[in-house]
C-alpha positions in Angstrom: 93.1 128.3 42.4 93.1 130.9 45.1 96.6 131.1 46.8 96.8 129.3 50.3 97.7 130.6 54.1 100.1 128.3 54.8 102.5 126.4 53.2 101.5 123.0 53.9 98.7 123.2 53.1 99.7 124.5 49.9 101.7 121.7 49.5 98.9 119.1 50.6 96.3 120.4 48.2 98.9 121.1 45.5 96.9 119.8 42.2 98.4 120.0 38.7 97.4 121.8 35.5 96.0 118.5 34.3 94.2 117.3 37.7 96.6 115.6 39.2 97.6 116.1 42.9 101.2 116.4 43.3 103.4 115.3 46.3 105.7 117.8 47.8 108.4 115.1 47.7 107.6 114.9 43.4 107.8 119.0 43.5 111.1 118.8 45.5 109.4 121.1 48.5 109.3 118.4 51.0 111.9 120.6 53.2 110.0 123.9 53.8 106.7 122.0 54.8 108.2 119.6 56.9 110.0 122.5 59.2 106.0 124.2 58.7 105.1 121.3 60.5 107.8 120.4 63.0 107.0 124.1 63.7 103.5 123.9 64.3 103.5 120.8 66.0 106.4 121.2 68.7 108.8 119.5 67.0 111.6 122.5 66.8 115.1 122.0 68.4 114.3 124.9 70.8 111.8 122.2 72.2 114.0 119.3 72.5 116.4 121.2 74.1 113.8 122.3 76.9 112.2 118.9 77.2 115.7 117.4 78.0 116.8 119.9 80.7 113.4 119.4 82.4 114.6 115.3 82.0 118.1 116.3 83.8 116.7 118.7 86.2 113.7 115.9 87.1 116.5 113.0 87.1 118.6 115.8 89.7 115.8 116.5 91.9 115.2 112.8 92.4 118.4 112.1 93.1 118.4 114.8 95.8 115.4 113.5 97.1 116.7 109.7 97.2 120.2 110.7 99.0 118.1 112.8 101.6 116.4 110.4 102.4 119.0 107.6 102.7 120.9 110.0 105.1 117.7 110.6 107.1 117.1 107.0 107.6 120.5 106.0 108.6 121.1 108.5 111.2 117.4 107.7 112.2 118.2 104.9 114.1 120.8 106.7 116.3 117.9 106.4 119.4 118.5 103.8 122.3 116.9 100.8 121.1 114.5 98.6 123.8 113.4 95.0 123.0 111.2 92.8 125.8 111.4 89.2 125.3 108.7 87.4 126.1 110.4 84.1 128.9 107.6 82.6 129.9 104.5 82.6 132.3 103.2 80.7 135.1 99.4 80.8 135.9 98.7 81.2 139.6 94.9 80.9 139.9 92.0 82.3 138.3 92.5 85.6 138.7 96.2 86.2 138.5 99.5 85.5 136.1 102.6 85.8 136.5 104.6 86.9 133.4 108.6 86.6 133.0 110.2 88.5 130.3 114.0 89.6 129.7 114.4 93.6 129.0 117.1 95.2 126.5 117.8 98.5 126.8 121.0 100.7 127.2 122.3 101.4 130.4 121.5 104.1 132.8 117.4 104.1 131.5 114.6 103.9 132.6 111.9 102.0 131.0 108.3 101.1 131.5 106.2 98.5 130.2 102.7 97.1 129.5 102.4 94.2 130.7 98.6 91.8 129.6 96.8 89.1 130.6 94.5 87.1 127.7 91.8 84.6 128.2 91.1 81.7 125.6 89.9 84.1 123.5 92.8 86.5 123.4 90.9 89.4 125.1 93.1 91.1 127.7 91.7 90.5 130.8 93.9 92.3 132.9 97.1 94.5 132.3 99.5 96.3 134.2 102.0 99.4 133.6 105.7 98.4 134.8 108.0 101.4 135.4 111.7 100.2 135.8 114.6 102.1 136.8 117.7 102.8 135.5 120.8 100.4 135.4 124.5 99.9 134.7 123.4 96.4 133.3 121.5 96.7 129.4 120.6 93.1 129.2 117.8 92.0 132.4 115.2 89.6 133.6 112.1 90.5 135.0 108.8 88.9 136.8 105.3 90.3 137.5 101.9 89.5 138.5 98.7 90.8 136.5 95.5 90.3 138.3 92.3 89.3 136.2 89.2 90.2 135.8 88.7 86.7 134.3 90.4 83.4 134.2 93.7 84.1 132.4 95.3 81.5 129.7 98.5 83.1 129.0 100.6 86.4 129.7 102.7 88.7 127.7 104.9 91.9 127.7 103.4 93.9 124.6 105.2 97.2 124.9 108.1 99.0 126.3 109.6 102.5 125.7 112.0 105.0 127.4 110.6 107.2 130.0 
């Protein structure tokens, strides 16, 4: 038989002088072949030792990730903070509401806010933009009128920011 390229292959194909095929394990060669194909197939310790720094350097750059963005969005909420509270509203005839609502916002700013109208069907039928000065006081009450276009059911505050 014609000597082979590789030796495990050799040891694959390896077929005694009576016919038999012989195991590497019964020749005693299973520790050659089985580096041959730990070789071939990735599996040398120059490869696990790549594969787990690319796991710690993956792990690292998550955890970099993760704390950056924990600090970002903790010291994200460092902005003045406005809240309208919806009070209460008082329909004054078909074409007008009058909406009461109690502001939050840090003292000395100013504020606007859009104040709506709806109809039965929830469809703003009027709206008005409320600008309010600045004040020493961060916690106030507030009234306004919307006219309508249409009969109004009901009246709300649906925004408010800093100006």
């Amino acid at each position: 038989m014609p000597p082979r390229e590789s030796a495990d292959a050799a040891a694959v194909d390896a077929v005694a002088e009576d016919g038999t095929v012989e195991s590497p394990v019964a020749r005693g060669a299973d520790a050659a072949p089985s580096a041959e194909l730990d070789r071939r197939y990735g599996r040398t310790p120059d490869r696990r030792r790549r594969d787990r720094w690319l796991l710690v350097g993956a792990a690292a750059a998550f955890a970099v990730v993760l704390v950056s963005w924990v600090v970002w969005a903790g010291l994200d909420g460092s902005r003045p903070q406005v809240q309208a509270t919806d009070l209460g509203h008082r329909l004054i005839d078909d074409h007008a509401v009058e909406v009461t609502w109690r502001l939050s916002v840090p003292a000395g700013n100013e504020t606007a806010c859009i104040v709506q109208a709806y109809n039965d069907d929830f469809t703003v039928v009027g709206w008005r933009i409320v600008e309010i000065p600045a004040s020493e006081r961060p916690l106030r009450t507030f009234t306004e009128t919307v006219r309508t276009a249409l009969q109004p059911n009901t009246g709300l505050v649906t925004e408010c920011w800093l100006i």
